[in-house]
C-alpha positions in Angstrom: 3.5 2.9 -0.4 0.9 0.9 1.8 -2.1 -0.9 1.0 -4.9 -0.4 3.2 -7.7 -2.9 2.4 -11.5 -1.3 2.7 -14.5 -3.3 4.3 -14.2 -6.7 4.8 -10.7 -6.9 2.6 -7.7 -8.5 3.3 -4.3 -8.2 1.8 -2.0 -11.1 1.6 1.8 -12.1 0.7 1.7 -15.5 -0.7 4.4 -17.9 0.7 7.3 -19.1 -1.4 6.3 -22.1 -3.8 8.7 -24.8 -2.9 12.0 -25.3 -4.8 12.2 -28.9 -4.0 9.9 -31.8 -3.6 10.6 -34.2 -0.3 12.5 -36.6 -2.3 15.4 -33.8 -3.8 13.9 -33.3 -7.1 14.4 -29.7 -8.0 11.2 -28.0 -9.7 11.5 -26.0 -12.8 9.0 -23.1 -12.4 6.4 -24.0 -14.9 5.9 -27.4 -12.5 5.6 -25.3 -9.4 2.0 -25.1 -7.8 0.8 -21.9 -6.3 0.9 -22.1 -3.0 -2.4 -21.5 -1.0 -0.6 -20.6 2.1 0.1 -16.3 2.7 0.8 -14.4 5.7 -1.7 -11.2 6.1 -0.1 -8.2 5.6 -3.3 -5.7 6.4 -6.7 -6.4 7.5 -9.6 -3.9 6.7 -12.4 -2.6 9.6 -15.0 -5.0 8.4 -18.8 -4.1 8.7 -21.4 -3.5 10.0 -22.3 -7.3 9.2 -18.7 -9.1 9.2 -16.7 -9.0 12.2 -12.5 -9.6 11.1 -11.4 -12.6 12.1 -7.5 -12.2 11.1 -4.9 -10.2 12.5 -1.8 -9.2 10.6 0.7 -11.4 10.8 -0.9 -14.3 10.5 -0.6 -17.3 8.2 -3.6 -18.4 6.8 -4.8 -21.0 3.7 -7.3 -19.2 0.9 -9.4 -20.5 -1.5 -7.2 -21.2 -4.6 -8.9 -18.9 -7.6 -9.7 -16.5 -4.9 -9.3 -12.4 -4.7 -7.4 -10.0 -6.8 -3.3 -9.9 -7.6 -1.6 -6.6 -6.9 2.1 -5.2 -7.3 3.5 -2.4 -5.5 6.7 -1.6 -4.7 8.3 -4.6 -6.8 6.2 -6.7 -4.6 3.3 -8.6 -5.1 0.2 -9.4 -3.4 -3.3 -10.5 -3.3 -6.5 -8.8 -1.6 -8.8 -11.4 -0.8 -12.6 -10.9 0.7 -12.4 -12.3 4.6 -14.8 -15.2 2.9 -12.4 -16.8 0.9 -9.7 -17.2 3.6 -10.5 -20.8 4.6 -8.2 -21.5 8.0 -5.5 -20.0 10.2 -2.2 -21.7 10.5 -1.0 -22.1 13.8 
C-alpha cells in the first residue's frame, strides 16, 4: 500500500532516535527524544495558493507537535501540512 498525500500534504518517515548520547551512555527508550528530523517519503500537488517546496527524498526538520501519525504496512509515518516543515537538510 502507498500513501499519496492530498493538497498541500506531506508524508514523512521520522529518523531513528539516537541509541547513544556523544559521551557512550546508552538511552533506555522512555529517555529518548523524538526526533524532529524525517526524510519525505511523498509530497502532494499543492494549490492553487501554495506552491511544494519539498521533493521526496529529502531530509527536512518539522515543527515538533506537528501533523498526524499513521501506520501502514508495519511502518509508521506522519503527514504533515508543507507549513509545519521548518528547513531542508542539506
Amino acid at each position: 500500500m502507498k500513501l499519496n498525500p492530498l493538497s498541500d500534504r506531506v508524508v514523512l518517515k521520522q529518523v531513528e532516535a539516537e541509541e547513544k548520547t556523544k559521551s557512550g551512555i546508552i538511552l533506555a527508550d522512555s529517555a529518548k527524544e523524538k526526533p524532529q528530523e524525517a526524510e519525505v517519503i511523498a509530497v502532494g500537488p499543492g494549490t492553487k495558493d501554495v506552491t511544494m517546496q519539498v521533493k521526496a527524498g529529502q531530509k527536512v526538520v518539522y515543527s515538533k507537535y506537528a501533523g498526524t501519525n499513521v501506520k501502514l504496512d508495519d511502518e509508521e509515518y506522519i503527514i504533515v501540512k508543507q507549513d509545519d516543515i521548518l528547513a531542508i537538510v542539506e
